[in-house]
N, C-alpha and C positions, 0 to 999 in steps of 0.2 A: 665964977660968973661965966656964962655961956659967949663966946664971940661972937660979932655981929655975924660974920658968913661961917660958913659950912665948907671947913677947906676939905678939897674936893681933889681925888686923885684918879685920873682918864687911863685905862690898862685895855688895850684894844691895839692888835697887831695889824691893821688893814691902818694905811695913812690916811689912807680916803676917809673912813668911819672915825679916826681920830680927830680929823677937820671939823669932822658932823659935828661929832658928842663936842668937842671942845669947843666949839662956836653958843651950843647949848648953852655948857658952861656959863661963857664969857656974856652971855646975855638977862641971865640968871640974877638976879638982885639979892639972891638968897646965900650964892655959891660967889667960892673962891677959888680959881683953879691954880692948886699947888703946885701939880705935874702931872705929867702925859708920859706913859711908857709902854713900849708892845711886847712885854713877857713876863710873866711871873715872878721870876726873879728878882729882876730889878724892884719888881712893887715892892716884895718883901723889903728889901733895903729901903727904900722909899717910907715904908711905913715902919720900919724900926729907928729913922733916923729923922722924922720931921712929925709933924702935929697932924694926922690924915684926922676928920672926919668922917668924912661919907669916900668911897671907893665906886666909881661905876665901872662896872668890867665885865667885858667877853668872855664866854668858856672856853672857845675852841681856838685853843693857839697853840702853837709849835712847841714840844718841851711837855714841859710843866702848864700845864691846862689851869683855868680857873677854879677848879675846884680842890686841885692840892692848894693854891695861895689861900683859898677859905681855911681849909685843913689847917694850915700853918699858921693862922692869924689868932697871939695870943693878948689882942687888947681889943674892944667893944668898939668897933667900928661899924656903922649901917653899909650895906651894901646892895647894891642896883644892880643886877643883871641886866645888859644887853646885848642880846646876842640875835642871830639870824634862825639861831633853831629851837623850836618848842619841843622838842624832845628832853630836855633837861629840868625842865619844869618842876617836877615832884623832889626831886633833887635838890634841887635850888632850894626849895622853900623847906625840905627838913635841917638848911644850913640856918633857917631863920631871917633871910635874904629880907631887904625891905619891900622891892618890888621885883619886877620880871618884866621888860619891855624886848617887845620884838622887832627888831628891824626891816624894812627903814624906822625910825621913830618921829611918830609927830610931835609935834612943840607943845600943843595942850595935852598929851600924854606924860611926855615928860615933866612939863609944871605939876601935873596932878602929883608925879610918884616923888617930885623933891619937897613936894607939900607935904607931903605923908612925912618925906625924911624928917623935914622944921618942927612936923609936930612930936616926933619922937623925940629929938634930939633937946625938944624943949623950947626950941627957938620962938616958934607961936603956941599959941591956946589950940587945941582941939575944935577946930568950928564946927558950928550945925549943917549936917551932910548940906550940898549944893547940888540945885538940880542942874543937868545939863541941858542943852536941848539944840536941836538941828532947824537951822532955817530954811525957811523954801519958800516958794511963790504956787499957788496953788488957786486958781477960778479968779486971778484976778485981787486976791487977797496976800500978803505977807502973814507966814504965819510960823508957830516956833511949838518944834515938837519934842516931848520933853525921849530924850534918847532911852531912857530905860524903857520907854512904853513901845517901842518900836520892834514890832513882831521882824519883819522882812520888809524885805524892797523888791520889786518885780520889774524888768524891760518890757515897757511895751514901745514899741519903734523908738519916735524922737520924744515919749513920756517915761517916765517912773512913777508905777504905782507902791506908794506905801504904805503897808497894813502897820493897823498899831493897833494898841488894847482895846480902844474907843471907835477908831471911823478908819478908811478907807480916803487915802488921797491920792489926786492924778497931778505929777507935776512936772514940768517941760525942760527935763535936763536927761542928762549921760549918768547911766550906772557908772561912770570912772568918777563925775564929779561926786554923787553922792558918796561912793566909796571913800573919796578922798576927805569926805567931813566926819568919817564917824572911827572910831578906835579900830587900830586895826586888831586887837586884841579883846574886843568884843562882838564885833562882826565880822564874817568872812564870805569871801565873795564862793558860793561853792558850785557855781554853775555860770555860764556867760550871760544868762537872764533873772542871776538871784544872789543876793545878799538876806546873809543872815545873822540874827543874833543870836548868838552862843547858847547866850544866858534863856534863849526860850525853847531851846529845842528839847524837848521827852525822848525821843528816841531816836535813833540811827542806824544804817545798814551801808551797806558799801551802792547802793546806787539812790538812797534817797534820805531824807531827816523827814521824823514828825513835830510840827508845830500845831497844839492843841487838837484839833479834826484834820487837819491839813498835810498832807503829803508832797514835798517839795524834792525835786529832782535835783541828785548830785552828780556832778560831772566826774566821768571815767579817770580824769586826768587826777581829780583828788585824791590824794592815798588815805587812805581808812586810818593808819594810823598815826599820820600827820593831824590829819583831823583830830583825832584821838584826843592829843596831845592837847593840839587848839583851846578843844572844847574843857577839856582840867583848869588849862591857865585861866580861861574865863570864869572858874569856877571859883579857884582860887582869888581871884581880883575883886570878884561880884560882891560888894559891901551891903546891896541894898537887894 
């Protein structure tokens, strides 16, 4: 018989990020948090000496990195990547990794990738995909846009235009606020007047992306293969 939570073991050597993820944790209906450790080692002992479920952990730490403790883990554990860098992405996921979040992490990101974990693990049924969707104000109307449809975002002064599959909308906010509503792991801001989603772009070069007819301007400061990188994980994630 399956336990009610998902004990849940935090391996991340920043104290600061440990506070994050473990606050995550602790607010999680789903999770249990066992324990909080900053190196690999210890995990190993940790997870050979108590009941781990699910493991969310950092790659890049002093020693023993996150991918020898995968190496070494000889019992069926889900595991969450959180880390700062998408360069380890392909990686990660030939370990079998449940998901890959990038920091900082937002909270419906997170709930989504422990939802994933509940449905492996068994704990809930498999649900009928959910759509997401982004609210805004727009001519005077409240309106809710479903986020897969969502081509880019454009600065125009004190508006943001948003193209999406369907229409064109003009709405009275800060590319930071819309930023801060949509996944940072499927959109990424790649110019100071553009937000875009991953999952639509065709092509790319080092000073621009193609979105269907559309040629959108990438800023110098993005490295070609940090993007690179970006655009795999959203690859990887993109279910629908």
């Amino acid at each position: 018989m399956k336990d009610k939570y998902l004990n849940t073991l935090v391996v991340e050597n920043s104290k600061v990020q440990q506070t994050v993820i473990s606050q995550l944790v602790r607010n999680h209906g789903d999770l249990n948090l066992s324990a909080i450790c900053n190196n690999a080692i210890d995990a190993g002992r940790i997870v050979k000496n108590q009941k781990i479920d699910l493991i969310l952990l950092d790659i890049e730490m002093p020693g023993i990195n996150g991918f020898n403790l995968l190496e070494s883990l000889d019992k069926e554990i889900q595991v969450i990547i959180i880390t700062a860098n998408p360069n380890h992405a392909l990686k990660a996921f030939d370990f079998g990794v449940t998901d890959y979040l990038l920091k900082p992490v937002k909270t419906g990101r997170f709930n989504k990738a422990i939802k994933k974990s509940c449905i492996i693990y068994g704990k809930v049924p498999e649900p009928i995909e959910e759509e997401e969707f982004l609210k805004v104000r727009s001519n005077m109307n409240n309106r809710k846009l479903n986020i897969r449809e969502i081509k880019w975002a454009e600065a125009l002064g004190d508006y943001v235009k948003i193209i999406t599959e369907n229409e064109n909308l003009i709405v009275l906010s800060s590319m930071k606020s819309i930023s801060d509503k949509l996944h940072n792991d499927i959109f990424l801001r790649i110019h100071i007047s553009y937000i875009v989603n991953l999952n639509k772009i065709e092509k790319f070069g080092c000073t621009s992306v193609e979105v269907g007819q559309y040629q959108l301007p990438m800023s110098k400061k993005q490295n070609l293969n940090c993007f690179w990188k970006r655009w795999i994980i959203s690859k990887l994630n993109y279910t629908g």
